[in-house]
C-alpha positions as a printed Julia matrix, in Angstrom:
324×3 Matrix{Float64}:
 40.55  44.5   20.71
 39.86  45.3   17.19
 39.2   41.59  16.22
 36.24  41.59  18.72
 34.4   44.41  17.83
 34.91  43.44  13.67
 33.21  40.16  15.08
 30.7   41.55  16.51
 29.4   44.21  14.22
 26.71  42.53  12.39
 24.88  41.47  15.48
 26.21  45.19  17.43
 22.39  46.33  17.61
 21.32  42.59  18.29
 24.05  42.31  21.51
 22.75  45.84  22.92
 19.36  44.41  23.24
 20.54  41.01  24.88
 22.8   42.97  27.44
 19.11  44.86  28.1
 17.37  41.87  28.6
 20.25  39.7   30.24
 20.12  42.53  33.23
 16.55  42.27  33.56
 16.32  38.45  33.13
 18.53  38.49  36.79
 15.82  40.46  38.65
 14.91  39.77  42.13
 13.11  40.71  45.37
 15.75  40.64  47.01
 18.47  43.57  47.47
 21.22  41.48  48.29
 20.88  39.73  45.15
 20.17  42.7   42.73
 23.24  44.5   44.23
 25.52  41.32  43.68
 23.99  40.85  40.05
 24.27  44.42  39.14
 28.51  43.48  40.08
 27.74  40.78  37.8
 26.83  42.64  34.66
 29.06  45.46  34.87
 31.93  43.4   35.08
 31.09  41.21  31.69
 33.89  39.53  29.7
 33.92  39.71  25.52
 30.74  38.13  25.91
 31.83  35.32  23.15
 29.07  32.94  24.15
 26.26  35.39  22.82
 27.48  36.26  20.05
 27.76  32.66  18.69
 24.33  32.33  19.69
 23.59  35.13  18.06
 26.02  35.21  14.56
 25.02  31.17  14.2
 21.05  32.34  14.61
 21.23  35.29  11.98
 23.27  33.23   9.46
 20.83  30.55   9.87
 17.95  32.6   10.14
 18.14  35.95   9.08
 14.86  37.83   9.94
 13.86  35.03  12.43
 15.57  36.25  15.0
 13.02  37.12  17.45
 12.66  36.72  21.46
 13.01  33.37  21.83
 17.0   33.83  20.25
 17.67  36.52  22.97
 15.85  34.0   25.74
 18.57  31.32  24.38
 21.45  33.59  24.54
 20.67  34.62  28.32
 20.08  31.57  29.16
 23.54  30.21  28.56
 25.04  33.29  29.83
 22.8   32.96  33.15
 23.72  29.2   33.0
 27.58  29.64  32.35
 27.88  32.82  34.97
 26.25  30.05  37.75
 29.03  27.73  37.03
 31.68  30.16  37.26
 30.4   31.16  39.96
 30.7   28.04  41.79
 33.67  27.6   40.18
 35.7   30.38  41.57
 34.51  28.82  45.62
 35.63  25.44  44.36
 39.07  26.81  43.38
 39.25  29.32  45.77
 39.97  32.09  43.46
 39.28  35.48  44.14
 40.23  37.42  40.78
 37.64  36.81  37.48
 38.85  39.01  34.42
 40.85  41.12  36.98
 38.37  41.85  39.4
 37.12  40.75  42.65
 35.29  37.39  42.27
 31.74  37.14  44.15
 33.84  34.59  46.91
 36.05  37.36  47.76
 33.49  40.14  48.55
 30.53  38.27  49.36
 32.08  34.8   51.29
 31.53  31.26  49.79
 27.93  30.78  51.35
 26.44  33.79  49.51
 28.38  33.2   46.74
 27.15  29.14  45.84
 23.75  31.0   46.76
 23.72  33.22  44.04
 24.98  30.56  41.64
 21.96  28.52  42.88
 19.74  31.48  41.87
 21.06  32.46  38.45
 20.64  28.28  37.79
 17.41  28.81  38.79
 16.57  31.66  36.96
 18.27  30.3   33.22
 16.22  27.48  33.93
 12.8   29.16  34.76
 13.41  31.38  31.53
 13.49  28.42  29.49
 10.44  26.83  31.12
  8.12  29.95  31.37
  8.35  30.14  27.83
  7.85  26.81  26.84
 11.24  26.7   25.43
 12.26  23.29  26.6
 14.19  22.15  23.7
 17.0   25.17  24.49
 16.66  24.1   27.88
 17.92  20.55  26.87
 20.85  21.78  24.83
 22.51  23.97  27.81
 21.31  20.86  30.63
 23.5   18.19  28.68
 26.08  21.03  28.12
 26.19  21.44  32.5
 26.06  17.53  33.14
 29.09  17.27  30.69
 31.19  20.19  32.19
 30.38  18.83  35.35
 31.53  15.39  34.35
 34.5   16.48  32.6
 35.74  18.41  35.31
 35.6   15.27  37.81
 37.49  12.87  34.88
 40.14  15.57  35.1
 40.57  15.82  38.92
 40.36  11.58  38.91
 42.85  11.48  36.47
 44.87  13.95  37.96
 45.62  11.81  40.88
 47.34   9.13  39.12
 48.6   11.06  35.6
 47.56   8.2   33.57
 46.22  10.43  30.86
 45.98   9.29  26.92
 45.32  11.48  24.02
 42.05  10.32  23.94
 41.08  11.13  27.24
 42.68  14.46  27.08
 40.34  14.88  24.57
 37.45  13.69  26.54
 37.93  16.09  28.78
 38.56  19.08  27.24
 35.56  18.27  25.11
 33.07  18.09  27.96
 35.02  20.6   30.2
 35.56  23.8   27.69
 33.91  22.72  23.92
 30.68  21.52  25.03
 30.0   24.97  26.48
 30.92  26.6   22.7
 28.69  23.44  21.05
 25.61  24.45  23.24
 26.13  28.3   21.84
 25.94  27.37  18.32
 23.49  24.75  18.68
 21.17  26.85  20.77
 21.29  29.56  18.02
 20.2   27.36  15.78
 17.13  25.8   17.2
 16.46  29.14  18.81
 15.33  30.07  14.66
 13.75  26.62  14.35
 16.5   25.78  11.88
 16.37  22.05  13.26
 18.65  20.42  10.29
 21.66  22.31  11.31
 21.68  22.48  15.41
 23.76  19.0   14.97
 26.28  20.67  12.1
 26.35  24.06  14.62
 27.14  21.87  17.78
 30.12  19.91  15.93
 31.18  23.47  14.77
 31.1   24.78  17.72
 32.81  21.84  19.8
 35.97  21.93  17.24
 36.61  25.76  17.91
 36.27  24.74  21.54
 38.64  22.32  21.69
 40.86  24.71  19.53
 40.3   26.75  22.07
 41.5   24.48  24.8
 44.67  23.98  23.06
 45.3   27.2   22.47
 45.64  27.69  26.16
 47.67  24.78  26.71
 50.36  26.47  24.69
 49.8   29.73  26.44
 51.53  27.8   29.27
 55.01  27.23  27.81
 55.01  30.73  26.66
 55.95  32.61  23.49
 57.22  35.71  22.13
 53.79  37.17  22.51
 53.6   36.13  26.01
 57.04  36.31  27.47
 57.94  33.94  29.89
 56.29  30.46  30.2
 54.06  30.47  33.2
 53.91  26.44  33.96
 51.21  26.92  35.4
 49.4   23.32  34.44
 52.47  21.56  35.71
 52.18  23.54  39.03
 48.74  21.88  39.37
 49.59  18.5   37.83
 47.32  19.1   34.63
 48.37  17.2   31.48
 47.77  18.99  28.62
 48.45  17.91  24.89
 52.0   19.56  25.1
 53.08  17.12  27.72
 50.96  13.93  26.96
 52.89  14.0   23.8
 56.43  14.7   25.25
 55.55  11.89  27.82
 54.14   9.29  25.1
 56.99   9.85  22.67
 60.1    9.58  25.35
 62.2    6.47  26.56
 60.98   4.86  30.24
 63.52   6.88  32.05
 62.84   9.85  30.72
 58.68   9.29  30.86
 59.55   8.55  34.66
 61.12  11.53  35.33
 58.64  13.83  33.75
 56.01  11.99  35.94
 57.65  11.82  39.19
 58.85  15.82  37.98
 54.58  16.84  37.48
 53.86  14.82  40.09
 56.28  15.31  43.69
 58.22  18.37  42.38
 55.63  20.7   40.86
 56.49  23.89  43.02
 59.99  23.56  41.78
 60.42  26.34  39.81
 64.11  25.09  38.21
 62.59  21.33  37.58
 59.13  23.06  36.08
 61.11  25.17  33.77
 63.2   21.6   32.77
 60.28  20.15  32.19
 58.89  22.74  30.29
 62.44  22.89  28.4
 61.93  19.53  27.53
 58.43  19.4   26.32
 59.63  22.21  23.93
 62.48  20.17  22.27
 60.71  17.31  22.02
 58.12  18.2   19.54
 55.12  18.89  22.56
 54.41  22.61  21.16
 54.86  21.45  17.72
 51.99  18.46  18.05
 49.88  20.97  19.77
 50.07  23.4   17.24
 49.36  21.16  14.51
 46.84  19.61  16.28
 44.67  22.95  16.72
 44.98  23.88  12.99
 43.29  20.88  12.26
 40.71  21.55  14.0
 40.33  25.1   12.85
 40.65  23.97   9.23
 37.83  21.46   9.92
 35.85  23.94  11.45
 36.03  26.58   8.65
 34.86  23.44   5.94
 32.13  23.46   8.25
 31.07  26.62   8.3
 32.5   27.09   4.25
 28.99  24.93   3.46
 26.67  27.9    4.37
 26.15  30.69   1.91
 27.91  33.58   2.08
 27.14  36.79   4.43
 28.55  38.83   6.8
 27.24  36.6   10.02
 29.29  33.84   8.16
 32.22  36.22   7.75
 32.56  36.84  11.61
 32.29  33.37  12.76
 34.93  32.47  10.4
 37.0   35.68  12.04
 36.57  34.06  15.3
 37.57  30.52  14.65
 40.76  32.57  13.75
 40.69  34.63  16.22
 40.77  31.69  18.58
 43.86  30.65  17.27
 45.28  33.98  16.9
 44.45  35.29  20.24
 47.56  36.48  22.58
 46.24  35.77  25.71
């Protein structure tokens, strides 16, 4: 995708090396594992997460970007690869980014195994190389994914959900992840009066983010045909918390008892969906995001300019631009 690679071309030479390093930072003894992590690495996604590390470090730091910014970098991506990992078992999924996930190939055992390992090994990186104040930044990042996940399943169960603690949640469960990049980058160039400004950048284009793919699931003309998939497994996203907090008692009753005891209904999920559209749901959402991506880009509009500033204003756009 052209955006991408326009993102990533002032740090191109810098995300070569990483991907060098990355693979050798997942080295092991044993064959198993080196087979399963060389499946790993060829089978990368856009690799977002480094290159915030990376484009927030440079901007920051310009020639300070030394080993200790490539040891941050792999150790989210070691970090973030062991949760999705574990993830996929949880959620018994067996496709990641269109292939196989490890569950499918390698069975759930050897799978939580080797996202035991690669926790292990993000976290040994860090503390081999005396580098424990990156280690904090990604170890608060995994307690609140881990914790925002739960709220979200507990919450599930009864559909209470505010705006506020739809915002809790997608906060810890997708933002905090984005926070840790850009705070990582900066203390990874010792530019310690900005890892606070980075992490609040980074946790508005993450929740941004999060929206984005709420609205992904009543469709567009990008897109085609909504998917519902978040009603089929009684999620409440910002879309629907608004249609539900903005309709008379009958109607809020039927959209609950609808999410709740008639989610594999494919004519009552497209109703519902029908209905969150009309009611202003999409329109909230929408608003809602640009917010955040105008907030964002004041952020980041407080840093001279440069090219690293350039692409991490292309991809808070590029979050909200994105077609799938």
């Amino acid at each position: 995708m052209k955006t991408v690679e326009q993102i990533k071309r002032p740090i191109a030479h810098e995300m070569e090396l990483f991907e060098q390093k990355f693979s050798l930072s997942m080295k092991s003894k044993v064959p198993l594992l080196n087979r399963i992590t060389h499946y790993i690495v060829n089978r990368k996604g856009k690799q977002m997460r480094p290159m915030f590390v990376f484009l927030v470090a440079k901007m920051l730091g310009g020639e300070r970007v030394n080993d200790r910014t490539y040891r941050g970098a792999s150790v989210i991506e070691l970090i973030h690869t062991a949760t999705l990992v574990h993830d996929d078992v949880v959620d018994e999924s067996y496709r990641r980014r269109g292939f196989f996930s490890l569950n499918a190939l390698w069975k759930n055992k050897i799978a939580v195994l080797v996202g035991d390992f690669l926790l292990s090994k993000g976290l040994l990186l860090s503390i081999d190389n005396g580098d424990f104040d990156l280690l904090e930044i990604i170890s608060v990042a995994v307690r609140e994914m881990s914790e925002g996940e739960l709220l979200q399943i507990e919450k599930a169960r009864k559909l209470d959900i505010t705006e506020e603690i739809y915002f809790e949640i997608i906060r810890q469960k997708t933002a905090t992840l984005i926070a840790a990049c850009c705070a990582m980058g900066a203390a990874a160039v010792h530019a310690q009066n900005d890892v606070e400004k980075m992490r609040k950048f980074g946790e508005l284009i993450g929740l941004a983010f999060q929206i984005k793919d709420d609205l992904f699931d009543y469709g567009s003309e990008k897109i085609g045909k909504p998917t519902g998939i978040d009603i089929k497994e009684q999620k409440m996203t910002l879309p629907l918390i608004y249609a539900v907090n903005n309709s008379t008692p009958k109607e809020k009753a039927w959209l609950i008892n609808s999410v709740k005891n008639h989610n594999k209904d494919k004519k009552r999920v497209k109703e519902v969906i029908d209905y969150v559209k009309s009611n202003g749901g999409l329109d909230y959402a929408v608003t809602k995001m640009k917010a955040l991506q105008q907030e964002a880009l004041v952020l980041l509009g407080e840093y001279p300019a440069s090219e690293y500033r350039d692409s991490l204003e292309l991809m808070v756009n590029y979050v909200i631009d994105r077609k799938k």
